[in-house]
mmCIF file of the N, C-alpha and C atoms, coordinates in Angstrom:
data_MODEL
# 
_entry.id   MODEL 
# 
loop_
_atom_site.group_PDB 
_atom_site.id 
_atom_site.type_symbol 
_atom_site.label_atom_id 
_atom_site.label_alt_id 
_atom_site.label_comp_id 
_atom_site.label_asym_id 
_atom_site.label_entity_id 
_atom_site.label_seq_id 
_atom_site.pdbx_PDB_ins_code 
_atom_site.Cartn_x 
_atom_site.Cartn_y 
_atom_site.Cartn_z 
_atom_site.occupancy 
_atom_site.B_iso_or_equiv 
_atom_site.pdbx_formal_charge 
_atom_site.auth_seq_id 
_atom_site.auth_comp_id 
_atom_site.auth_asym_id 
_atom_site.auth_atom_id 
_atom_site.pdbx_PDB_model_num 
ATOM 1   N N  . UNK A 1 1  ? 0.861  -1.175 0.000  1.00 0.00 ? 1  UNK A N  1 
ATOM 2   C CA . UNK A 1 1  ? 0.000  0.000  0.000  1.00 0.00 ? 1  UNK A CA 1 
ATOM 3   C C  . UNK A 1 1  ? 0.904  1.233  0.000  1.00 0.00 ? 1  UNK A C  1 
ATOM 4   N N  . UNK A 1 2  ? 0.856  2.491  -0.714 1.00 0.00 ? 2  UNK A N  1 
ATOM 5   C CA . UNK A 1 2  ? 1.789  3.354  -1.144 1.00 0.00 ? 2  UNK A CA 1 
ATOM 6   C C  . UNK A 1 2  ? 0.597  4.654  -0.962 1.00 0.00 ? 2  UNK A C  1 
ATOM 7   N N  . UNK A 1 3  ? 1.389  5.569  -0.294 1.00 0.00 ? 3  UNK A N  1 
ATOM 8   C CA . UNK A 1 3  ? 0.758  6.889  -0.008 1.00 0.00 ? 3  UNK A CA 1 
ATOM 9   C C  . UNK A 1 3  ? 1.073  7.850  -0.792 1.00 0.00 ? 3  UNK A C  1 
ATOM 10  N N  . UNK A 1 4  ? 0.339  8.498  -1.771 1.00 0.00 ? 4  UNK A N  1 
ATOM 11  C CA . UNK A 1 4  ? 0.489  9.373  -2.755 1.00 0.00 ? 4  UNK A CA 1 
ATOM 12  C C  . UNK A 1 4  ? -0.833 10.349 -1.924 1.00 0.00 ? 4  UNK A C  1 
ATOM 13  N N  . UNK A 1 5  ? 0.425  11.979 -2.829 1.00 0.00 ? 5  UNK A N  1 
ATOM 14  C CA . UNK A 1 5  ? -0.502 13.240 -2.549 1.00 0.00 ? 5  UNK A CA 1 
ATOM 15  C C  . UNK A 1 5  ? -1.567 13.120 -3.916 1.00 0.00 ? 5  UNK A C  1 
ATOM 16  N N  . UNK A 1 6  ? -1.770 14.774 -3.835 1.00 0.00 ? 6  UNK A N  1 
ATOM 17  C CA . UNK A 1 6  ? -2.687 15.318 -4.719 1.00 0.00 ? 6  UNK A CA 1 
ATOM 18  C C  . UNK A 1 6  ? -2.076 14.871 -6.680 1.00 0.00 ? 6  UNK A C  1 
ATOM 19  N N  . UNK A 1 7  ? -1.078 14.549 -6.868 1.00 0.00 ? 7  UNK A N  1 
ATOM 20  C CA . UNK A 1 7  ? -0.480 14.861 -7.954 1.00 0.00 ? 7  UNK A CA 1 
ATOM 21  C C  . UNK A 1 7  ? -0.152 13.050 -8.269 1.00 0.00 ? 7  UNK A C  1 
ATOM 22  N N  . UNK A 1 8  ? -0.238 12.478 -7.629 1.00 0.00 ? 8  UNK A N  1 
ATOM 23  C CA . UNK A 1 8  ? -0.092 11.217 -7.662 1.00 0.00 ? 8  UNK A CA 1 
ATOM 24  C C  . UNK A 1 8  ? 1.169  10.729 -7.808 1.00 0.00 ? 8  UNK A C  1 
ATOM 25  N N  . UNK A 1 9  ? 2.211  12.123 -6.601 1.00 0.00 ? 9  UNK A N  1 
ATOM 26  C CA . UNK A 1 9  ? 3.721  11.439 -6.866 1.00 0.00 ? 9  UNK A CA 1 
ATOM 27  C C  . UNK A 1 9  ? 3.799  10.812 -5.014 1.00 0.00 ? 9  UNK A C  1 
ATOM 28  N N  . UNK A 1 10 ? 4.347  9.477  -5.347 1.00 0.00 ? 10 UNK A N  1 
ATOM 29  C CA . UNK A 1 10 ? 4.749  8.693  -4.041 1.00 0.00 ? 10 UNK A CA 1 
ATOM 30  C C  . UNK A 1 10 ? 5.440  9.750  -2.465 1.00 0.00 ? 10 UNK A C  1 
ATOM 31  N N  . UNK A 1 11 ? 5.153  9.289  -1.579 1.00 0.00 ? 11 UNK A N  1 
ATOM 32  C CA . UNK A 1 11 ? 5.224  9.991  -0.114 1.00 0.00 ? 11 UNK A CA 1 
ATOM 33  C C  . UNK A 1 11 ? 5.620  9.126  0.815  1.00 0.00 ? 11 UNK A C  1 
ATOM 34  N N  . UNK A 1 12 ? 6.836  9.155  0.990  1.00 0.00 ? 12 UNK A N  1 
ATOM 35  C CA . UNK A 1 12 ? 7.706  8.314  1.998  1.00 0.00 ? 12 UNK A CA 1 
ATOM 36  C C  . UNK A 1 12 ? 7.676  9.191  3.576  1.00 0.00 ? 12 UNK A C  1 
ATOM 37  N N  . UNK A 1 13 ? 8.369  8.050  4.342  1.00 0.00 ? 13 UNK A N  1 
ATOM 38  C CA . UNK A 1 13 ? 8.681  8.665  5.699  1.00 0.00 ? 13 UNK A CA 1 
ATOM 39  C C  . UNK A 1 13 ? 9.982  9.711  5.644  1.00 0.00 ? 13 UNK A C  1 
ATOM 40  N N  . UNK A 1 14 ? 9.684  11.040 6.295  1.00 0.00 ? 14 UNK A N  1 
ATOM 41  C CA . UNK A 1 14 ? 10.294 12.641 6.203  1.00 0.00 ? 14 UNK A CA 1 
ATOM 42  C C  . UNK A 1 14 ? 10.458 13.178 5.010  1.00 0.00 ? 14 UNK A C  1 
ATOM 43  N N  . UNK A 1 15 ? 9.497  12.763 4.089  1.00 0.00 ? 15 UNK A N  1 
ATOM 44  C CA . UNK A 1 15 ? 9.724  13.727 2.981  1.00 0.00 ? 15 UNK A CA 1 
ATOM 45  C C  . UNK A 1 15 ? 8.716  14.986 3.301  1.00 0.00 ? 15 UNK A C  1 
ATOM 46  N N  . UNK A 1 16 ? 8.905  16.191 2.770  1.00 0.00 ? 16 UNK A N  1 
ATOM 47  C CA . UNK A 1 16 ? 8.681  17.355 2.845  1.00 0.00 ? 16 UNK A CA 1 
ATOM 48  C C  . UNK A 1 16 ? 7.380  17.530 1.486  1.00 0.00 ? 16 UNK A C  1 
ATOM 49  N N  . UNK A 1 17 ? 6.238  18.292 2.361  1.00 0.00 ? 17 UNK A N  1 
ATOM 50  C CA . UNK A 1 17 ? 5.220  18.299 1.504  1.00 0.00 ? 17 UNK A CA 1 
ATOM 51  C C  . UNK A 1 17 ? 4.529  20.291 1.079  1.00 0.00 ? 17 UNK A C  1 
ATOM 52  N N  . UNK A 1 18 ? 3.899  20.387 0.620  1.00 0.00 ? 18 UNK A N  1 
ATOM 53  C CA . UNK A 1 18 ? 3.207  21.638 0.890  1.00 0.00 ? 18 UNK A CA 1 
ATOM 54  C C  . UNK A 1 18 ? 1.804  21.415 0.837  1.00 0.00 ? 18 UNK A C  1 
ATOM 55  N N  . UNK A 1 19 ? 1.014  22.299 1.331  1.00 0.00 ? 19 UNK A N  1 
ATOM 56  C CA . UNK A 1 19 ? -0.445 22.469 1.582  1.00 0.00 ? 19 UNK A CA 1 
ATOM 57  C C  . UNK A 1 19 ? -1.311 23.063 0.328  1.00 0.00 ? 19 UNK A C  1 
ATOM 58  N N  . UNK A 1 20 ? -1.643 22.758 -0.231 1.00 0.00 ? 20 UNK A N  1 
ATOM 59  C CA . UNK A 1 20 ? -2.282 23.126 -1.726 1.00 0.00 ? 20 UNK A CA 1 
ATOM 60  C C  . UNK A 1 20 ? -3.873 24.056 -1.466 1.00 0.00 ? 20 UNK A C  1 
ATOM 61  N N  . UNK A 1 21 ? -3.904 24.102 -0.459 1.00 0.00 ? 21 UNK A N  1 
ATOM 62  C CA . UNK A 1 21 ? -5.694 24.688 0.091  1.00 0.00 ? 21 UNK A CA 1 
ATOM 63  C C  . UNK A 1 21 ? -5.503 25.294 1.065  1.00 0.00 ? 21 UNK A C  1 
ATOM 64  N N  . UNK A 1 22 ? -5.903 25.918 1.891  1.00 0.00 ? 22 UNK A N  1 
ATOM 65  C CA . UNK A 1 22 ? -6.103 26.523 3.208  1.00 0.00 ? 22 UNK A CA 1 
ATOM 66  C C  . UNK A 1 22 ? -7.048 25.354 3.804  1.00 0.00 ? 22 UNK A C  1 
ATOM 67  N N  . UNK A 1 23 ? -6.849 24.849 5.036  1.00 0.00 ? 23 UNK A N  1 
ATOM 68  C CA . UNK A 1 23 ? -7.261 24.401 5.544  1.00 0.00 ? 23 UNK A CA 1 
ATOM 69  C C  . UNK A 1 23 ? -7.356 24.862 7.590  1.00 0.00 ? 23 UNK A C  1 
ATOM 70  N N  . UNK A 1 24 ? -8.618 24.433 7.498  1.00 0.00 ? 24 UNK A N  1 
ATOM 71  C CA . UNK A 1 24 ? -9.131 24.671 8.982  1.00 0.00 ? 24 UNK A CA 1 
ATOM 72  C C  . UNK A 1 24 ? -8.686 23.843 9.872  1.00 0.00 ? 24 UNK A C  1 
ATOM 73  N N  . UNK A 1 25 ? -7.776 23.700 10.577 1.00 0.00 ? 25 UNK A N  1 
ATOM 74  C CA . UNK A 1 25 ? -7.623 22.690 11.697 1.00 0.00 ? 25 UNK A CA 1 
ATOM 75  C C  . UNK A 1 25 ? -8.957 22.302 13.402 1.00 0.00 ? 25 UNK A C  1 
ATOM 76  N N  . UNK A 1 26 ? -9.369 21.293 13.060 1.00 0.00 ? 26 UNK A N  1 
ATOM 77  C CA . UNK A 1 26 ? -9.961 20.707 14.621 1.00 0.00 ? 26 UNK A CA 1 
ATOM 78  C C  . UNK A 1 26 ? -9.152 21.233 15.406 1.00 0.00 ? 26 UNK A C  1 
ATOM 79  N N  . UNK A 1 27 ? -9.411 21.871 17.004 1.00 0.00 ? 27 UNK A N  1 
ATOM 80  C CA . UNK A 1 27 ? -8.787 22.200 17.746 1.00 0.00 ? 27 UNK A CA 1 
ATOM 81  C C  . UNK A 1 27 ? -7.581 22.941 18.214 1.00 0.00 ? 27 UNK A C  1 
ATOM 82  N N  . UNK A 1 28 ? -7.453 24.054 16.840 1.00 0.00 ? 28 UNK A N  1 
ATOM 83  C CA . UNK A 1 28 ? -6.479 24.624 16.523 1.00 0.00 ? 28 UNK A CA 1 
ATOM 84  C C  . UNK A 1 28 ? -6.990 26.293 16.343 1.00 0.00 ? 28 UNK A C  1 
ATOM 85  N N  . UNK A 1 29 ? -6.444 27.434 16.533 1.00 0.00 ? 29 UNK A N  1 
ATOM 86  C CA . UNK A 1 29 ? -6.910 28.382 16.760 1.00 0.00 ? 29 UNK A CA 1 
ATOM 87  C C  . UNK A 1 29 ? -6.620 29.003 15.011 1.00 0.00 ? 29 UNK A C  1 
ATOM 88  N N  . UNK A 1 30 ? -5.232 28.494 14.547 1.00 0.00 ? 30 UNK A N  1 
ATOM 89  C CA . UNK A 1 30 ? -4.830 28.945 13.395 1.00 0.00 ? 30 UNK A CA 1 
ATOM 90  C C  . UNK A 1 30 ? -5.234 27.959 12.597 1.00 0.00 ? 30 UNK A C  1 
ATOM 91  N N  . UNK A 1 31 ? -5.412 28.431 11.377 1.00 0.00 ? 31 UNK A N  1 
ATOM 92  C CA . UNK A 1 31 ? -5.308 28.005 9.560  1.00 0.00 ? 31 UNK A CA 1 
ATOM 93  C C  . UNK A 1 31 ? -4.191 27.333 9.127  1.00 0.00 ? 31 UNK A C  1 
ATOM 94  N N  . UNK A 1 32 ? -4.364 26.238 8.304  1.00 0.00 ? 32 UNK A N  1 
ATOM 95  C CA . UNK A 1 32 ? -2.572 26.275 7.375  1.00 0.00 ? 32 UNK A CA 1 
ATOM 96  C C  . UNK A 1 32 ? -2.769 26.883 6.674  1.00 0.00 ? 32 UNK A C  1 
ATOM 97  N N  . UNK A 1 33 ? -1.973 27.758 5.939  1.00 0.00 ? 33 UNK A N  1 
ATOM 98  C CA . UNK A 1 33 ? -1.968 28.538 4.623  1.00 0.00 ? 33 UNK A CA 1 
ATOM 99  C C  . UNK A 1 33 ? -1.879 27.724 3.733  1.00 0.00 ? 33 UNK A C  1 
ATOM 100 N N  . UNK A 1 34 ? -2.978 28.080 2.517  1.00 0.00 ? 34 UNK A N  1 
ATOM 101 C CA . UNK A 1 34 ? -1.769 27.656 1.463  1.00 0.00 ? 34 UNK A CA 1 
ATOM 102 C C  . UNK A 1 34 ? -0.310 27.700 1.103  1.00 0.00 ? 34 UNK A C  1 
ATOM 103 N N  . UNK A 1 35 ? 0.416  26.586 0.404  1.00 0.00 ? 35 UNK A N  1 
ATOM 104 C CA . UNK A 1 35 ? 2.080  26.917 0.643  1.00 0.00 ? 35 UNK A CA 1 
ATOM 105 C C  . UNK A 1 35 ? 2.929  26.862 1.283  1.00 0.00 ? 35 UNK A C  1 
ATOM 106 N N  . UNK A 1 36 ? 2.163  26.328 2.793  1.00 0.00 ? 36 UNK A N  1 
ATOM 107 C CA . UNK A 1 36 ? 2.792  26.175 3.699  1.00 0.00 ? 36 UNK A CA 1 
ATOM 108 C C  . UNK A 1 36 ? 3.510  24.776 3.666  1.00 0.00 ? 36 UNK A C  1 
ATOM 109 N N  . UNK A 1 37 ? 5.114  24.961 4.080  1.00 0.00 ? 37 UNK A N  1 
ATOM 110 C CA . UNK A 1 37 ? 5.590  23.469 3.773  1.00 0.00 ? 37 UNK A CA 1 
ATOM 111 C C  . UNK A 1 37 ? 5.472  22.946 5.080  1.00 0.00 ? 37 UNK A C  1 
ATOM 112 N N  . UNK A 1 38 ? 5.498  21.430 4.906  1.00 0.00 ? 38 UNK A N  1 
ATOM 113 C CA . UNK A 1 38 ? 5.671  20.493 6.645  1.00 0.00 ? 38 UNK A CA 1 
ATOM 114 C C  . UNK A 1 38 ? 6.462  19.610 6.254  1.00 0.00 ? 38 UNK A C  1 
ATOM 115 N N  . UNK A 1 39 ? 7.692  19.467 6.924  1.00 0.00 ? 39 UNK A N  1 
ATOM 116 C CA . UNK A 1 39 ? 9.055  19.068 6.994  1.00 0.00 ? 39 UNK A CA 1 
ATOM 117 C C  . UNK A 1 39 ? 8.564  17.514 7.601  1.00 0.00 ? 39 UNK A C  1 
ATOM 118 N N  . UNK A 1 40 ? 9.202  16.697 7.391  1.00 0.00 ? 40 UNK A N  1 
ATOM 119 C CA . UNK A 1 40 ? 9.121  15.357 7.899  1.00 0.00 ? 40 UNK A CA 1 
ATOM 120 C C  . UNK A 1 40 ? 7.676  14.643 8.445  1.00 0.00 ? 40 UNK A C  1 
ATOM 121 N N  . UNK A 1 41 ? 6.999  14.774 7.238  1.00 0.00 ? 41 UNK A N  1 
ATOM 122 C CA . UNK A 1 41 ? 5.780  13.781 7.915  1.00 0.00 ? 41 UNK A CA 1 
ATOM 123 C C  . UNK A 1 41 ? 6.073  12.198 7.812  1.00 0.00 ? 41 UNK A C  1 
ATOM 124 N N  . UNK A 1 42 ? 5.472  11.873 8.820  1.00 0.00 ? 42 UNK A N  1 
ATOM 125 C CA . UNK A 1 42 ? 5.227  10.596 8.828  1.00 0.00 ? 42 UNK A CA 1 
ATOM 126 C C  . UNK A 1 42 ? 4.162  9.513  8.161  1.00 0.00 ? 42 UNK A C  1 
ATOM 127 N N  . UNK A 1 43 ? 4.304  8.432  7.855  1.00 0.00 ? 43 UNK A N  1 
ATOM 128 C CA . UNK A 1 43 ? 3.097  7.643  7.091  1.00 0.00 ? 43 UNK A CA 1 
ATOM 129 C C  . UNK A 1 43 ? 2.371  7.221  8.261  1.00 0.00 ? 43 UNK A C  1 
ATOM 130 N N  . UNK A 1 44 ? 0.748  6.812  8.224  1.00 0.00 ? 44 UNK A N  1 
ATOM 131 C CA . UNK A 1 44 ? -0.126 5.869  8.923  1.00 0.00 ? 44 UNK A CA 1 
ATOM 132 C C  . UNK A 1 44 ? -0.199 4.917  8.299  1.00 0.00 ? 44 UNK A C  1 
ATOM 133 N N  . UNK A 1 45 ? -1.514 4.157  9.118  1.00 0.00 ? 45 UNK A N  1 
ATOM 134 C CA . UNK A 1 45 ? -1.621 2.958  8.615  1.00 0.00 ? 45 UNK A CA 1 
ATOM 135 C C  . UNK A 1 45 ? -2.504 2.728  7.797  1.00 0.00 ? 45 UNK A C  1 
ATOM 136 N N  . UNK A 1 46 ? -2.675 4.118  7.349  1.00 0.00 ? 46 UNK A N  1 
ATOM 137 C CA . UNK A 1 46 ? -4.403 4.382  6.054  1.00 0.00 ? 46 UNK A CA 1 
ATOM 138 C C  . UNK A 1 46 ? -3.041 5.236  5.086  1.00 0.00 ? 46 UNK A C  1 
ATOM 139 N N  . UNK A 1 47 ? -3.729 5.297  4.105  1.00 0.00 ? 47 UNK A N  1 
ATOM 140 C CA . UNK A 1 47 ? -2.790 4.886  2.613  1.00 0.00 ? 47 UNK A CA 1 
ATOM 141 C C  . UNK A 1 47 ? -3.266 6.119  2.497  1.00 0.00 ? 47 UNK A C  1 
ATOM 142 N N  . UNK A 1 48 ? -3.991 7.114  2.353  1.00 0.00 ? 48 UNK A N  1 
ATOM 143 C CA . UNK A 1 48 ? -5.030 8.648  2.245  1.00 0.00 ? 48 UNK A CA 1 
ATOM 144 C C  . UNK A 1 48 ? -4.584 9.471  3.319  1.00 0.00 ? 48 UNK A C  1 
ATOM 145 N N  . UNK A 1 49 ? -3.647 8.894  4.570  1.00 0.00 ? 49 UNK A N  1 
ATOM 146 C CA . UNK A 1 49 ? -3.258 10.239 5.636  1.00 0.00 ? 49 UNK A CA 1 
ATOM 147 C C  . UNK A 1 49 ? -2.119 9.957  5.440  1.00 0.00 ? 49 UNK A C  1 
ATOM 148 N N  . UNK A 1 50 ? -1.310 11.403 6.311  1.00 0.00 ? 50 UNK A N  1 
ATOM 149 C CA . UNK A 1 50 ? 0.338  11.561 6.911  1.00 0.00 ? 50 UNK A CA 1 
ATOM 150 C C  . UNK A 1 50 ? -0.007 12.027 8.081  1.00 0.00 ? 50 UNK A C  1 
ATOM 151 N N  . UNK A 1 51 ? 0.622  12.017 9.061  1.00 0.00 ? 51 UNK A N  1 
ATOM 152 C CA . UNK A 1 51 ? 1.168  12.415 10.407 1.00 0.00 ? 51 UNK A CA 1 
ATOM 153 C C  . UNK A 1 51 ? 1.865  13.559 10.284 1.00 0.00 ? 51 UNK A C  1 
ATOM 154 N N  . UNK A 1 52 ? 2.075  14.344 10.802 1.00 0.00 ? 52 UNK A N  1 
ATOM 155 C CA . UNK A 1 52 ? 2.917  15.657 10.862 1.00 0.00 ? 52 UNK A CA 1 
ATOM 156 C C  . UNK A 1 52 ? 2.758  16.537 12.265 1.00 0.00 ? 52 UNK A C  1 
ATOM 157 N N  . UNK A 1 53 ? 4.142  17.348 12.501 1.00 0.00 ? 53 UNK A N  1 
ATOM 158 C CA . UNK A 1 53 ? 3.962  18.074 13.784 1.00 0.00 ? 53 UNK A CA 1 
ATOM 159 C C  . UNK A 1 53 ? 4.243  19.631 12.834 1.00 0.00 ? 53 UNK A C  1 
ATOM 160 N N  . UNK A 1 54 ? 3.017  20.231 13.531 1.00 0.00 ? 54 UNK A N  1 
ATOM 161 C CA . UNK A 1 54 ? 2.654  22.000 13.711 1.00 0.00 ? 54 UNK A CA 1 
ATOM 162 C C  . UNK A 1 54 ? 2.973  22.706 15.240 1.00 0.00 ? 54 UNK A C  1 
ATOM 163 N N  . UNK A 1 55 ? 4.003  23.216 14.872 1.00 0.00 ? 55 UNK A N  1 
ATOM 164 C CA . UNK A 1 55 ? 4.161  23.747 15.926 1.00 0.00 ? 55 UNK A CA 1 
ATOM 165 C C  . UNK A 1 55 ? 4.703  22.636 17.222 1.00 0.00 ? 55 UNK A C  1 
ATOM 166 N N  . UNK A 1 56 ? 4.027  22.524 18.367 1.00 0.00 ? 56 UNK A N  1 
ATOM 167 C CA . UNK A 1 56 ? 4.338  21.528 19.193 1.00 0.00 ? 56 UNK A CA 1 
ATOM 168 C C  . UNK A 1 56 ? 2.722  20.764 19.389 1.00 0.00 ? 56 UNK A C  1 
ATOM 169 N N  . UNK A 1 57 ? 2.157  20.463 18.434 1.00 0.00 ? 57 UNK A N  1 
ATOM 170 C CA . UNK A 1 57 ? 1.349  20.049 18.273 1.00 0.00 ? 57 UNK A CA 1 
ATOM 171 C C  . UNK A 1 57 ? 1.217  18.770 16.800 1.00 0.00 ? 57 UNK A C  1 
ATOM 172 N N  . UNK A 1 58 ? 0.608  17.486 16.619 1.00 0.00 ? 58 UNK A N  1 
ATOM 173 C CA . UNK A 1 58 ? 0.868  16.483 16.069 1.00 0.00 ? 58 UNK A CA 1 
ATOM 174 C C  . UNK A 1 58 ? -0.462 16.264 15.553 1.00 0.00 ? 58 UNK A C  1 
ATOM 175 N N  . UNK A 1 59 ? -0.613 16.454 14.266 1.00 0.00 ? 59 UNK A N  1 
ATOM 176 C CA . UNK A 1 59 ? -1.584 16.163 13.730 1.00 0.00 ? 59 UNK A CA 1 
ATOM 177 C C  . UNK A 1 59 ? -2.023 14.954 12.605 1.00 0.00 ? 59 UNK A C  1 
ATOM 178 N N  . UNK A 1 60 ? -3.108 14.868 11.906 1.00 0.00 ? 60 UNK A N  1 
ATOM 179 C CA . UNK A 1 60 ? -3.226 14.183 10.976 1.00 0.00 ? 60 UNK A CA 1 
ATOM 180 C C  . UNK A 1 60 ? -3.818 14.617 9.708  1.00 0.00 ? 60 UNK A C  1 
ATOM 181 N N  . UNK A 1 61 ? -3.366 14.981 8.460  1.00 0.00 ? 61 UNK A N  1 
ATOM 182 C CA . UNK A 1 61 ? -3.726 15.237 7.706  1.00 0.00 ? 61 UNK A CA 1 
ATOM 183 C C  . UNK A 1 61 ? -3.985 14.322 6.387  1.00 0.00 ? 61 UNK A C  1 
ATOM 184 N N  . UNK A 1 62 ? -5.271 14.858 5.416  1.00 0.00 ? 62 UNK A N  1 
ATOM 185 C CA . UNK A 1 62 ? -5.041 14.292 4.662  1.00 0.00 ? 62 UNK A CA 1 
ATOM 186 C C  . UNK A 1 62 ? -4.318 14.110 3.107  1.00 0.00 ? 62 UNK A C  1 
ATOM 187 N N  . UNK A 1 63 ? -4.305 13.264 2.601  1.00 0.00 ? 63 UNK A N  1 
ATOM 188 C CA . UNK A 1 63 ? -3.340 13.505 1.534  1.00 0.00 ? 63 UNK A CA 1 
ATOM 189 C C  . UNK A 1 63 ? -3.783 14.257 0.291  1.00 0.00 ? 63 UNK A C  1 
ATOM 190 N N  . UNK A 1 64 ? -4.820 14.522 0.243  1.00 0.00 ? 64 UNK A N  1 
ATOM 191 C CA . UNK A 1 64 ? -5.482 14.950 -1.215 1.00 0.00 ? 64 UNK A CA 1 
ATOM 192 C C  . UNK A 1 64 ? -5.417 16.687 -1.298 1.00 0.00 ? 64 UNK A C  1 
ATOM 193 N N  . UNK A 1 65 ? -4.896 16.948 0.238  1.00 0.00 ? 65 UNK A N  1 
ATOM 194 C CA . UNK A 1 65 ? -4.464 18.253 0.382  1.00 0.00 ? 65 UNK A CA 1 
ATOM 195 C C  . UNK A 1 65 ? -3.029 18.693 0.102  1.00 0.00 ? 65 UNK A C  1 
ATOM 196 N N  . UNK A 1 66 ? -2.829 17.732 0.199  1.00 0.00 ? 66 UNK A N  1 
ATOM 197 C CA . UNK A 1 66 ? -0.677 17.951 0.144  1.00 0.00 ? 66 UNK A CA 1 
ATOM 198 C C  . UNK A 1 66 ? 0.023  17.408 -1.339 1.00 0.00 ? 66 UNK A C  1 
ATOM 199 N N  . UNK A 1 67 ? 0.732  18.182 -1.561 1.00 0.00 ? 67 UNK A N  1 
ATOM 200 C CA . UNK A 1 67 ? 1.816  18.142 -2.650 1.00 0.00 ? 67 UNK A CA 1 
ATOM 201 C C  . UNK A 1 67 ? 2.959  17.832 -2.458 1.00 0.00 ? 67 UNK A C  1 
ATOM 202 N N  . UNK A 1 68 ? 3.766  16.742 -2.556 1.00 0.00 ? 68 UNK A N  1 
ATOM 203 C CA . UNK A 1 68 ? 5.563  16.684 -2.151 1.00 0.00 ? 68 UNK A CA 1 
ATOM 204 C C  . UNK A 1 68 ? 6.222  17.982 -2.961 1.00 0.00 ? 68 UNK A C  1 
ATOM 205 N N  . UNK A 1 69 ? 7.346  17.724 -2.383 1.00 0.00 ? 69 UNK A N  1 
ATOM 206 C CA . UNK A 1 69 ? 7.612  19.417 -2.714 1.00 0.00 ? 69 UNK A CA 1 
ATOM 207 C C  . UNK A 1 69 ? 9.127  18.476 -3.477 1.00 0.00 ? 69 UNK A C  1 
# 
């Protein structure tokens, strides 16, 4: 099972992605911007998310939002 973004290029463990949308975070006071990069996400065990830390905070996002950079 292989985790691909928006563009349908492959997404390994700490590769570096960007945010293609603005998105609203659950429990979060701020937005991601569009453009915003996230340095070392991690894979789950669903083929459609990454793991990533914002700030000092650890989230889950999904992939149809992110672009490898």
């Amino acid at each position: 099972m292989t985790t691909r973004d928006s563009n349908g290029a492959e997404i390994k463990d700490g590769d570096t992605v960007m945010v293609i949308k603005d998105l609203k975070v659950k429990g979060m006071s701020k937005t991601l911007k569009r453009g915003s990069q996230i340095k070392n996400v991690r894979l789950t065990g669903n083929s459609d998310q990454i793991e990533c830390r914002i700030g000092k905070s650890t989230i889950v996002l999904k992939t149809a939002f992110m672009k490898k950079v």
